[in-house]
KEMAR-995388 format. One record per residue (C-alpha): residue in three letters; x, y, z; residue number from 1. Coordinates in steps of 0.2 Angstrom, whole numbers, plus 5000, padded with zeros to 4 digits. Layout:
+------+------+------+------+-----+
! rest !   px !   py !   pz !  nr !
+------+------+------+------+-----+
!  Ala !    X !    Y !    Z ! NUM !
...
+------+------+------+------+-----+
REM end
This chain:
+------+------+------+------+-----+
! rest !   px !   py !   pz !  nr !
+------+------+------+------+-----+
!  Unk ! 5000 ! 5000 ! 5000 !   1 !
!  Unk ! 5014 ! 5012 ! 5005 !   2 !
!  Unk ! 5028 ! 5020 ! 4993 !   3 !
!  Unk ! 5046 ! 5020 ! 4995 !   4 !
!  Unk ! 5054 ! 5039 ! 4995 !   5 !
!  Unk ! 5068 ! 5052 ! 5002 !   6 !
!  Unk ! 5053 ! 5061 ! 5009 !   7 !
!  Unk ! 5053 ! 5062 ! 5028 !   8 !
!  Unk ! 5038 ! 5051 ! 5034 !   9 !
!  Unk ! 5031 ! 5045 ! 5050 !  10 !
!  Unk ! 5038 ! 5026 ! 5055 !  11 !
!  Unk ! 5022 ! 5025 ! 5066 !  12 !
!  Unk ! 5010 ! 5029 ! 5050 !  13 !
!  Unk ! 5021 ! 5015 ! 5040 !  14 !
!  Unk ! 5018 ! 5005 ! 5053 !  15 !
!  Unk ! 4999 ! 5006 ! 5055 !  16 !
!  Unk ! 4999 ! 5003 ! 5035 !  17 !
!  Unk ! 5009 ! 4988 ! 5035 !  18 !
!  Unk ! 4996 ! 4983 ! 5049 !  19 !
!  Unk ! 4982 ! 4982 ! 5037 !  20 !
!  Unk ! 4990 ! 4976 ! 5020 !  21 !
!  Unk ! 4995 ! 4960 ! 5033 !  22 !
!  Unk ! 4979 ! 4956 ! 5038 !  23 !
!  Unk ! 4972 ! 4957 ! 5021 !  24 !
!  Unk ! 4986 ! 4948 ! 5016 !  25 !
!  Unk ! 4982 ! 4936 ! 5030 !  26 !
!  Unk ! 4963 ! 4936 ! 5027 !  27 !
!  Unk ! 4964 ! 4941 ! 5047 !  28 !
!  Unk ! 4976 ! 4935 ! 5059 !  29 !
!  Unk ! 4978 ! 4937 ! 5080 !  30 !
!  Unk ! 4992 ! 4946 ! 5090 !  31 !
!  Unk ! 5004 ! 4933 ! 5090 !  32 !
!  Unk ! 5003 ! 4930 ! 5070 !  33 !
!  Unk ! 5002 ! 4947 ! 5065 !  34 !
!  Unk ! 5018 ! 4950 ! 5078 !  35 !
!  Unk ! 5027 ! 4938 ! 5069 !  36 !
!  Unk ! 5024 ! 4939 ! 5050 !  37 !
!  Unk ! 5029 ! 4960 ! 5055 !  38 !
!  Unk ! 5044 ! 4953 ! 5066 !  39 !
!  Unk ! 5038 ! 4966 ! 5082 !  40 !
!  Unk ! 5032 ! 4963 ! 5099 !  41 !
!  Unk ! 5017 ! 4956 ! 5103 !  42 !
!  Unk ! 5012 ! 4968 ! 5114 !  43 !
!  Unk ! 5017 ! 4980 ! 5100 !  44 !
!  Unk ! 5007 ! 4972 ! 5087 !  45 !
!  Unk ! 4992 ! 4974 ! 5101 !  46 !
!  Unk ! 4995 ! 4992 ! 5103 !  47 !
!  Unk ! 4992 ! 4996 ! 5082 !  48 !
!  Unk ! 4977 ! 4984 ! 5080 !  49 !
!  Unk ! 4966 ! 4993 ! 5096 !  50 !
!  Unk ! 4970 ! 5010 ! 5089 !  51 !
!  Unk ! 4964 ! 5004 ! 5070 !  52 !
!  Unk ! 4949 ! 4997 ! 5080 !  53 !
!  Unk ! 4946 ! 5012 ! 5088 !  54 !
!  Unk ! 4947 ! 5021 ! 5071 !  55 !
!  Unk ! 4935 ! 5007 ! 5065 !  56 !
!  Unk ! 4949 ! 5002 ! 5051 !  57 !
!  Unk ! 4949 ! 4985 ! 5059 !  58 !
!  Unk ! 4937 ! 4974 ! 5069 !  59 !
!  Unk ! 4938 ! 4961 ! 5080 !  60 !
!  Unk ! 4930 ! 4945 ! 5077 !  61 !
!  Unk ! 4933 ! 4932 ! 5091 !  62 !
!  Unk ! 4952 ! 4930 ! 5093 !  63 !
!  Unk ! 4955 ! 4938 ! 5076 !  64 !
!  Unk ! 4957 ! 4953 ! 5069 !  65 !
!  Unk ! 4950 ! 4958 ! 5050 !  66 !
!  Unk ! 4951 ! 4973 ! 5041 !  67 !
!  Unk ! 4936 ! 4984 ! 5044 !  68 !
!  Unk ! 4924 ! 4992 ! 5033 !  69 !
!  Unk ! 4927 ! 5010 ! 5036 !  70 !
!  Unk ! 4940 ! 5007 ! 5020 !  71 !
!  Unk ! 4923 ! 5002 ! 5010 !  72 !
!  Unk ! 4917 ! 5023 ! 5013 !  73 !
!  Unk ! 4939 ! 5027 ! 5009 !  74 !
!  Unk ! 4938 ! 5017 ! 4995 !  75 !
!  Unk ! 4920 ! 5024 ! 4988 !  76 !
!  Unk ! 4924 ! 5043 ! 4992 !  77 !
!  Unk ! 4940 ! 5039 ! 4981 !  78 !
!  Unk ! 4931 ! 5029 ! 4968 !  79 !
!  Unk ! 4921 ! 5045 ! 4963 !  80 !
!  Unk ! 4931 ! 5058 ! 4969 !  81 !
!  Unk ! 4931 ! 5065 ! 4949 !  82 !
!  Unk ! 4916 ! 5066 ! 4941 !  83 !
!  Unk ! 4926 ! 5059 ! 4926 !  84 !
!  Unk ! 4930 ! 5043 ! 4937 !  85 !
!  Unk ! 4910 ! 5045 ! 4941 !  86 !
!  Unk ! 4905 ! 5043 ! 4921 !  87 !
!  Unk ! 4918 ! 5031 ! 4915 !  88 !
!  Unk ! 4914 ! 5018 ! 4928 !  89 !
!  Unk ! 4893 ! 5019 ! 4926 !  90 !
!  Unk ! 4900 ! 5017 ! 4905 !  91 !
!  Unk ! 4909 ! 5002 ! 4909 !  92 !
!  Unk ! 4896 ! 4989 ! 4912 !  93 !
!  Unk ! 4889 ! 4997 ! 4895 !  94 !
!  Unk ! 4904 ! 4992 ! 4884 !  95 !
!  Unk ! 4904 ! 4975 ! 4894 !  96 !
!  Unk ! 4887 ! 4972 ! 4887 !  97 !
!  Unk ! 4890 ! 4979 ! 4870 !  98 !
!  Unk ! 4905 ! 4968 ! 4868 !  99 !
!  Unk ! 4901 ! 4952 ! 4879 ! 100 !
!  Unk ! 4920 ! 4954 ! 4885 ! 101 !
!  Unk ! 4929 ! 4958 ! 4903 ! 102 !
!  Unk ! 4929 ! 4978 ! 4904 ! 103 !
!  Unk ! 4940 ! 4989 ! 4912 ! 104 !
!  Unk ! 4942 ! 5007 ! 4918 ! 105 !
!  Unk ! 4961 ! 5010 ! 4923 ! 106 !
!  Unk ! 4970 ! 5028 ! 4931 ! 107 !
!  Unk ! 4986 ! 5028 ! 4937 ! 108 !
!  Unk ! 4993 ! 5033 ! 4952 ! 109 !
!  Unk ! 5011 ! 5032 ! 4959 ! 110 !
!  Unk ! 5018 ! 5023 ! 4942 ! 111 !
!  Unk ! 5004 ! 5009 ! 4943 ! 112 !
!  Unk ! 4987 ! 5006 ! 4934 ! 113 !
!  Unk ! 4972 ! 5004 ! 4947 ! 114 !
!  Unk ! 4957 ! 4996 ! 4941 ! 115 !
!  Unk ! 4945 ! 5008 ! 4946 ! 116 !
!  Unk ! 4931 ! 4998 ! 4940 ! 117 !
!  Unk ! 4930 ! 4981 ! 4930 ! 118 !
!  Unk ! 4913 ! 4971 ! 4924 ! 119 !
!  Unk ! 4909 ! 4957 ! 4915 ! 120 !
!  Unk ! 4892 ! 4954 ! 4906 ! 121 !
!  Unk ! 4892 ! 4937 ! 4899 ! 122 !
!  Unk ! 4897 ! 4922 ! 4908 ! 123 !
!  Unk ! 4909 ! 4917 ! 4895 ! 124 !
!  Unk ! 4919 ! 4933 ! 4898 ! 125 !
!  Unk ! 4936 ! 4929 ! 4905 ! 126 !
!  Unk ! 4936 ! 4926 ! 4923 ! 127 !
!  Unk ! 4954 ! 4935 ! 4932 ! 128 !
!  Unk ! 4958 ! 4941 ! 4948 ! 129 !
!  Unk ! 4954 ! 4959 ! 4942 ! 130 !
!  Unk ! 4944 ! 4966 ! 4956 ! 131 !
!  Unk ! 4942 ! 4986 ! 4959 ! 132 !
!  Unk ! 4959 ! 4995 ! 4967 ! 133 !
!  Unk ! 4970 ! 4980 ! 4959 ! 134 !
!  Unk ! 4987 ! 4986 ! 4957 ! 135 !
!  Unk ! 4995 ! 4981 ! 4937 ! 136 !
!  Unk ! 5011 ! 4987 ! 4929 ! 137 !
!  Unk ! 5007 ! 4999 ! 4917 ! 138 !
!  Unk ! 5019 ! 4993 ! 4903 ! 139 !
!  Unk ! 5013 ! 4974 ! 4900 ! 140 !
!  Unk ! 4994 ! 4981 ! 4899 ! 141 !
!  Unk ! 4984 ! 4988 ! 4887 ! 142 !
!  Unk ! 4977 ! 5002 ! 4898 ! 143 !
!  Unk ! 4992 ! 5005 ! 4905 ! 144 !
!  Unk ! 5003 ! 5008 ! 4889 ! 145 !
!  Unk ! 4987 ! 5018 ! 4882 ! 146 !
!  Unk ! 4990 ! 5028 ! 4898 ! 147 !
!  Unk ! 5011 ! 5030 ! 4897 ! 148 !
!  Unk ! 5008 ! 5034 ! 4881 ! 149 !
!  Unk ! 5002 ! 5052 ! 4885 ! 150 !
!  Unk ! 5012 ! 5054 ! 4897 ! 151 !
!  Unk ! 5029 ! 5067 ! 4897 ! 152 !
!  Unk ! 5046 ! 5058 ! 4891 ! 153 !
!  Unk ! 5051 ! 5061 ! 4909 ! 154 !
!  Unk ! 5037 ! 5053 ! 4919 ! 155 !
!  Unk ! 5039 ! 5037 ! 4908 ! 156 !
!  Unk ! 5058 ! 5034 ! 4913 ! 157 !
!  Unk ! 5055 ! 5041 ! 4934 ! 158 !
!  Unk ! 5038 ! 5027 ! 4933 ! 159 !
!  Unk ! 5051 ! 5013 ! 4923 ! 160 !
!  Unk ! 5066 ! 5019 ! 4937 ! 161 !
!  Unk ! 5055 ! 5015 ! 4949 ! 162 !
!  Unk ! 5045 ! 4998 ! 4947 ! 163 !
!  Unk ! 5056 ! 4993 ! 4931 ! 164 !
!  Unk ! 5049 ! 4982 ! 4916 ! 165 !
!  Unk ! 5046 ! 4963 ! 4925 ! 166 !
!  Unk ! 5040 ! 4952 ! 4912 ! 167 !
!  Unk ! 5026 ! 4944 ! 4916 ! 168 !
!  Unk ! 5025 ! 4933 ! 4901 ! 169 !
!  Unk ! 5037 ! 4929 ! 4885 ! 170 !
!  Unk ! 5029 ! 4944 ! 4877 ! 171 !
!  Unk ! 5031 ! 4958 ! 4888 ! 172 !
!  Unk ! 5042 ! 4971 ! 4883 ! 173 !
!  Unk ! 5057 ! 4974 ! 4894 ! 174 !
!  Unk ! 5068 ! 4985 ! 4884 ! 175 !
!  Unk ! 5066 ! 5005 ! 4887 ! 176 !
!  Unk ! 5068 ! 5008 ! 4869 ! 177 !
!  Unk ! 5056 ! 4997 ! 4863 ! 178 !
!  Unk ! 5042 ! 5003 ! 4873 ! 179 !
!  Unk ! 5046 ! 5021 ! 4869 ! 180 !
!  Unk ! 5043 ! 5015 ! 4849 ! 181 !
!  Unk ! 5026 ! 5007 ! 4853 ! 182 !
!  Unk ! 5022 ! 5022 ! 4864 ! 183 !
!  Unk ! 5024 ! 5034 ! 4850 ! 184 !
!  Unk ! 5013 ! 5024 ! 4838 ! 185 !
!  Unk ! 4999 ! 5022 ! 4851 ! 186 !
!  Unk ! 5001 ! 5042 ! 4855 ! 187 !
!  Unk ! 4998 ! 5041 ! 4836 ! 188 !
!  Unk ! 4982 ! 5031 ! 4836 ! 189 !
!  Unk ! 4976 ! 5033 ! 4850 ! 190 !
!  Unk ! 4973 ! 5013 ! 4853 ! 191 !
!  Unk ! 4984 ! 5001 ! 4863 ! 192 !
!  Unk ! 4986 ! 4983 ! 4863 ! 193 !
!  Unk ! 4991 ! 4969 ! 4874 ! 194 !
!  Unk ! 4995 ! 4954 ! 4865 ! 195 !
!  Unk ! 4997 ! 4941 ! 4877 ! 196 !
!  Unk ! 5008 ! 4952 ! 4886 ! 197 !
!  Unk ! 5004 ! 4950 ! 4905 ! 198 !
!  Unk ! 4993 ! 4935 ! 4904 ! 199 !
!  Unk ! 4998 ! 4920 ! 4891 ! 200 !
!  Unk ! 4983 ! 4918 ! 4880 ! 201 !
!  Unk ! 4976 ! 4935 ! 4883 ! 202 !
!  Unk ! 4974 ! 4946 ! 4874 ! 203 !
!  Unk ! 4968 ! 4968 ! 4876 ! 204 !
!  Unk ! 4963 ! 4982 ! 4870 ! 205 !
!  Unk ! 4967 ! 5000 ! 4874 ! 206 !
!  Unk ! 4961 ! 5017 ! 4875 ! 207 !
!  Unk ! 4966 ! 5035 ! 4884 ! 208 !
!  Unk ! 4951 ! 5045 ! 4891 ! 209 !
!  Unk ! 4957 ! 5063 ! 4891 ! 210 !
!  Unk ! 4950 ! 5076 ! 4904 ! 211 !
!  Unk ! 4946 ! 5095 ! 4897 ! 212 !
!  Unk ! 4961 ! 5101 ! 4900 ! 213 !
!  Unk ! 4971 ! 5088 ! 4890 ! 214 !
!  Unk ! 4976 ! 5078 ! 4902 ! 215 !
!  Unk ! 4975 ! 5057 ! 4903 ! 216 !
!  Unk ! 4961 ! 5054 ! 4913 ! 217 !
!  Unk ! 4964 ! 5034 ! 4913 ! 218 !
!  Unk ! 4957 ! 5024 ! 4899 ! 219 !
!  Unk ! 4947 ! 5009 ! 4894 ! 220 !
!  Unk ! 4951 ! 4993 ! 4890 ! 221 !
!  Unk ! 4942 ! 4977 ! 4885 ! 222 !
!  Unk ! 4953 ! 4959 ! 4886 ! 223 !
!  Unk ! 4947 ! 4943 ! 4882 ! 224 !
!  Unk ! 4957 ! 4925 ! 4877 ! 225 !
!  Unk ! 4967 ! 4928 ! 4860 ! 226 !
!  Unk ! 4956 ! 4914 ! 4852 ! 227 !
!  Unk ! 4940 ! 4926 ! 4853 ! 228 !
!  Unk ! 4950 ! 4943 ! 4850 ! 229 !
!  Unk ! 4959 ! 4942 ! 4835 ! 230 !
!  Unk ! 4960 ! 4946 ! 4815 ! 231 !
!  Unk ! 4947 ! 4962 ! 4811 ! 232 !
!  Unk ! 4939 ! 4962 ! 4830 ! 233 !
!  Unk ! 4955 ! 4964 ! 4838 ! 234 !
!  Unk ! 4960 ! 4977 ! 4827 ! 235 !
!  Unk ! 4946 ! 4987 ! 4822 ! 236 !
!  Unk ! 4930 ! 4984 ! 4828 ! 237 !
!  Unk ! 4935 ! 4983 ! 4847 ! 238 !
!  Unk ! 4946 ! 5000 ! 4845 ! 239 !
!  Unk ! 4931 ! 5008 ! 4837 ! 240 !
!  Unk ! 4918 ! 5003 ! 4850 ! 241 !
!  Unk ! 4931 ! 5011 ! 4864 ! 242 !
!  Unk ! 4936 ! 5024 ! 4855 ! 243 !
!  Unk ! 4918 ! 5032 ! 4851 ! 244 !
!  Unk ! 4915 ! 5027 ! 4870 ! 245 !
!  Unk ! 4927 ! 5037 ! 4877 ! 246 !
!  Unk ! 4926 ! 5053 ! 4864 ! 247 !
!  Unk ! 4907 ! 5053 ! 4872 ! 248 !
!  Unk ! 4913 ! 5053 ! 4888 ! 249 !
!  Unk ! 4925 ! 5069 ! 4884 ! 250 !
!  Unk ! 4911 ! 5076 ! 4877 ! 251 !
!  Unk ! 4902 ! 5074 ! 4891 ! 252 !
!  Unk ! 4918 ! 5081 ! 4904 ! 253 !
!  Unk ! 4921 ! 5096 ! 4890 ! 254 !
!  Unk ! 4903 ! 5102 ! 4890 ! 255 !
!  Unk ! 4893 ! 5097 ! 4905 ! 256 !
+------+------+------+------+-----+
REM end
């Protein structure tokens, strides 16, 4: 959950975050387990989890503690804190049912995509551990790379220097200069793909959605295996249907 920087931070603020991503690593966990998975006292690991329960960010239940729902009114304040974040996640499930396919809304923040919303319409559509507020790398996902791709020179290389260019399958792309040349062409036309780049036998398409100002916004994408999005309809018609999508939505932000 937390970032690694020069900044000066609070140890005690770390702390109380590394609390919560354990247990929810953990699925929930007592004193002694969470002491020992954090390598502190028990009676420190105490101390943390009655003040997050007395915050309501945790709750006991029996002998275990579980993260609480408070982060469900966090994590819906955030969800919609833009009105842009508001329209592209209700247009989502729309596109999911146009297309029958796994649809996603993606922003960035901190150098990673964040699934702000993701839906699936038909019951053929892929099934994958893409919940809302997954973390992905940007530059092995369609969404991600139609994201970089407006992004200054600069920015590209501080988010690379940062978390790098893991490949997460044979096809990813782990070489700088390559992913600035696939960059450029999607700045180009405006549509990014993932071909089996960060899930064998998946296969993506990508698109930015621009805010008024001219900033990315995040952008739409719509995955499904390589076997159903291939040829024309990996190509052309999926691009089109996102494209005109997001260009209503900008509409929409620009004029509303």
């Amino acid at each position: 959950m937390g970032q690694q920087g020069t900044k000066e931070t609070l140890s005690t603020v770390h702390r109380a975050f590394e609390v919560i991503d354990t247990l929810r690593e953990l699925e929930g966990a007592r004193v002694t387990e969470l002491a020992t998975e954090l390598n502190i006292a028990p009676s420190t690991a105490y101390k943390y989890l009655a003040t997050l329960e007395r915050e309501g960010c945790v709750v006991k239940e029996g002998d275990e503690y579980q993260v609480g729902l408070e982060f469900l009114d966090i994590g819906t304040y955030v969800k919609y804190r833009k009105k842009g974040y508001y329209l592209c996640t209700q247009k989502v499930s729309e596109i999911a049912e146009e297309t029958g396919e796994r649809v996603q809304f993606v922003v960035e923040e901190h150098g990673r995509g964040i699934y702000l919303d993701t839906e699936a319409s038909d019951e053929n559509a892929v099934k994958m551990d893409r919940r809302d507020g997954v973390h992905r790398y940007l530059h092995s996902t369609a969404a991600g790379k139609a994201i970089l791709a407006e992004l200054p020179q600069h920015r590209i290389e501080e988010i690379v220097d940062n978390h790098g260019l893991p490949a997460e399958t044979d096809h990813t792309i782990t070489d700088l200069n390559e992913l600035f040349d696939e960059l450029k062409q999607i700045r180009k036309d405006q549509i990014a793909y993932n071909d089996e780049e960060s899930v064998k036998g998946l296969r993506a398409v990508g698109v930015p959605v621009f805010q008024p100002n001219g900033l990315v916004l995040g952008a739409f994408s719509m995955s499904a295996p390589s076997h159903r999005l291939q040829g024309q309809r990996f190509r052309e018609e999926i691009p089109n249907i996102l494209l005109g999508h997001a260009n209503q939505i900008e509409l929409n932000l620009r004029y509303s």
